[in-house]
C-alpha positions as CSV (number, residue, x, y, z in Angstrom):
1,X,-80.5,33.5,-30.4
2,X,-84.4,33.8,-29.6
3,X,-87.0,31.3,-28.6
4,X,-84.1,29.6,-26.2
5,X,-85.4,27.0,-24.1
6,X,-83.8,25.4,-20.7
7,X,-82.5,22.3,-22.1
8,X,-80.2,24.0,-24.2
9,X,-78.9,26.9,-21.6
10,X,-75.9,25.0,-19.7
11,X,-75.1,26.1,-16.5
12,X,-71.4,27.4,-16.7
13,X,-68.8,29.0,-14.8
14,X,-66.2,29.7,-17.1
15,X,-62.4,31.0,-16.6
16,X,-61.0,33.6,-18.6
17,X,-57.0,33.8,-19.7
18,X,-57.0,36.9,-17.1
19,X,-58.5,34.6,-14.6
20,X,-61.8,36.2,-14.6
21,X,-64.4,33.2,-13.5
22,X,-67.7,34.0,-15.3
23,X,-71.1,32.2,-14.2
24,X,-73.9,31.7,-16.0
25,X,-75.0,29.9,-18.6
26,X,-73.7,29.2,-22.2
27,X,-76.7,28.9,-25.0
28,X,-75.7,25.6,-26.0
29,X,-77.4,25.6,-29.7
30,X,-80.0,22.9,-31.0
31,X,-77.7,20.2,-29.3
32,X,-78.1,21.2,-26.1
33,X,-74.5,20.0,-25.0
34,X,-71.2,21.7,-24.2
35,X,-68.6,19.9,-26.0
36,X,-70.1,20.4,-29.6
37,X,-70.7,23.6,-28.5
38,X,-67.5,24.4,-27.4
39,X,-65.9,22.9,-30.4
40,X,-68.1,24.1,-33.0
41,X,-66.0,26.5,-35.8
42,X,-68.1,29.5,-34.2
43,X,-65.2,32.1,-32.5
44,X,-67.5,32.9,-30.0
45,X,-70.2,31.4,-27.6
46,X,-73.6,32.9,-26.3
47,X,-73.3,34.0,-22.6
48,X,-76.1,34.9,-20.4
49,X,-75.4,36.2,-17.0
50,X,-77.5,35.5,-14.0
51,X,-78.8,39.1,-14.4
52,X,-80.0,38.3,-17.7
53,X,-77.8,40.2,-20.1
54,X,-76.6,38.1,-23.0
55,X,-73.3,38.6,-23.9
56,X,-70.5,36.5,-26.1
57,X,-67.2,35.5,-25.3
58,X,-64.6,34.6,-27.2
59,X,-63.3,31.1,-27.5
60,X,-59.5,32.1,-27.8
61,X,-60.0,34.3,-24.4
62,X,-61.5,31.3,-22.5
63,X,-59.2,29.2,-20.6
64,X,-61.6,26.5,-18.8
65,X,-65.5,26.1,-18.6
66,X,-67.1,23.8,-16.0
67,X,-70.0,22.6,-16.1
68,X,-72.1,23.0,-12.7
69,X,-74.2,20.3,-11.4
70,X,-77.6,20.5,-11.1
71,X,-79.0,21.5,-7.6
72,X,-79.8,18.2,-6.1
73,X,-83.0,17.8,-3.6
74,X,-82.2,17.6,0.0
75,X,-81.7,14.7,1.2
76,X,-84.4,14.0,4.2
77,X,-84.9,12.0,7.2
78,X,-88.0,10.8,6.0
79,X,-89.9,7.9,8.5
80,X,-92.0,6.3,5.8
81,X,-92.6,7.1,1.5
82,X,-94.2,10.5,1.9
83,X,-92.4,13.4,3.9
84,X,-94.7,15.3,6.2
85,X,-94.4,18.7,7.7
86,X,-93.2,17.0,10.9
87,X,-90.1,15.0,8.8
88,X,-88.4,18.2,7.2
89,X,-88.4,19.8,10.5
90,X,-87.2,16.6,12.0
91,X,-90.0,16.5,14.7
92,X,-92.4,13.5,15.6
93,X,-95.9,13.6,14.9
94,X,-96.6,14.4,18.4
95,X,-94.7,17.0,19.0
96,X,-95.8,20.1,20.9
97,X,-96.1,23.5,19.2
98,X,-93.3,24.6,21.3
99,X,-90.8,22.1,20.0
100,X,-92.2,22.5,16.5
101,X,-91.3,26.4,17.4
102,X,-88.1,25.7,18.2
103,X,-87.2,23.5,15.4
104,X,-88.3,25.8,12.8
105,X,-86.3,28.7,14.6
106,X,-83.6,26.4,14.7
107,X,-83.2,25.6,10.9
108,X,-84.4,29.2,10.0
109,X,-80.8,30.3,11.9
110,X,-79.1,28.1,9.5
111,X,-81.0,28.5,6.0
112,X,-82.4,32.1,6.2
113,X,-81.0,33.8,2.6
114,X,-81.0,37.1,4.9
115,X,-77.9,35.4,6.3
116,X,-76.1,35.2,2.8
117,X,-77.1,38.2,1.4
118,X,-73.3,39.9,1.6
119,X,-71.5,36.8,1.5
120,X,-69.8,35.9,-2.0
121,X,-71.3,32.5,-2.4
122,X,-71.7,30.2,-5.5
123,X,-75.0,31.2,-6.7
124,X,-76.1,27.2,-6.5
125,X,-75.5,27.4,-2.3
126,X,-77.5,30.6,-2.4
127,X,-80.2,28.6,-4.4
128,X,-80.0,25.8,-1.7
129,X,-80.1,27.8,1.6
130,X,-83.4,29.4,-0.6
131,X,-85.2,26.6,-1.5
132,X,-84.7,24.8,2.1
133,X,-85.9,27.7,3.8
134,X,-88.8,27.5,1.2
135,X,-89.5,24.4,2.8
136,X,-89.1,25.0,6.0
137,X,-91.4,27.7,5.8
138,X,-94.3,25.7,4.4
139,X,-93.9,22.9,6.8
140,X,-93.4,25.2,9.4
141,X,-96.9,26.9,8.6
142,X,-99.0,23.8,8.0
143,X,-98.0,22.6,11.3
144,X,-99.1,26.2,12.7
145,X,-102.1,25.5,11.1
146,X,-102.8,22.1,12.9
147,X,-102.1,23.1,15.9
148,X,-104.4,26.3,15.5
149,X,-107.0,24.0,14.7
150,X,-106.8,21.3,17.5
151,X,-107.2,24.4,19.9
């Protein structure tokens, strides 16, 4: 199927009658929704793979499919309607560069993808442990930055 767009690639991991679990995403037609897709008269649905090969699978060979949720936003300890720098590294405003340091090294221990590079995690956790570090990173540099420029 060309010209597929994300609203109508689900987000999949799919058991097989030889208990093969399959993730990725099923292209989900003009609908843009499992069930009809699933229940269509088609005897096969569109796979893609996280590597990017597409792929189909056959409807009598498939013994579940769930769905997987969305990657939710983490949640934050956030002081007032904006978060700052100082919030996602859980650090007052007037902190000193060596606690905003320490902090940063801190959470970097515990989000770094380095760290889950071998283990066999869902790919949404790896996504996670990515995009927090992401953030970390940024906040960890702006604060850098202030500091820097207050010297």
């Amino acid at each position: 199927m060309n010209g597929d767009t994300d609203h109508n690639k689900l987000e999949v991991a799919v058991r097989l009658m030889d208990s093969t679990v399959l993730r990725g995403w099923i292209i989900a037609g003009i609908t843009g929704k499992l069930e009809p897709t699933l229940n269509n008269e088609t005897p096969f649905i569109e796979f893609l793979t996280p590597d990017g090969r597409r792929s189909f699978i056959a409807k009598s060979q498939i013994s579940m499919v769930e769905a997987v949720e969305p990657l939710k936003q983490p949640q934050l300890n956030v002081r007032s309607g904006n978060v700052s720098c100082f919030d996602l590294l859980g650090l007052e405003d007037n902190c000193t560069f060596d606690q905003a340091r320490d902090a940063y090294h801190r959470l970097v221990k515990l989000y770094h993808p380095d760290l889950y590079a071998t283990a066999k995690l869902p790919p949404e956790v790896i996504r996670y442990a990515t995009e927090m570090f992401s953030q970390i990173s940024a906040a960890y540099t702006e604060i850098r930055q202030k500091f820097n420029q207050a010297a």
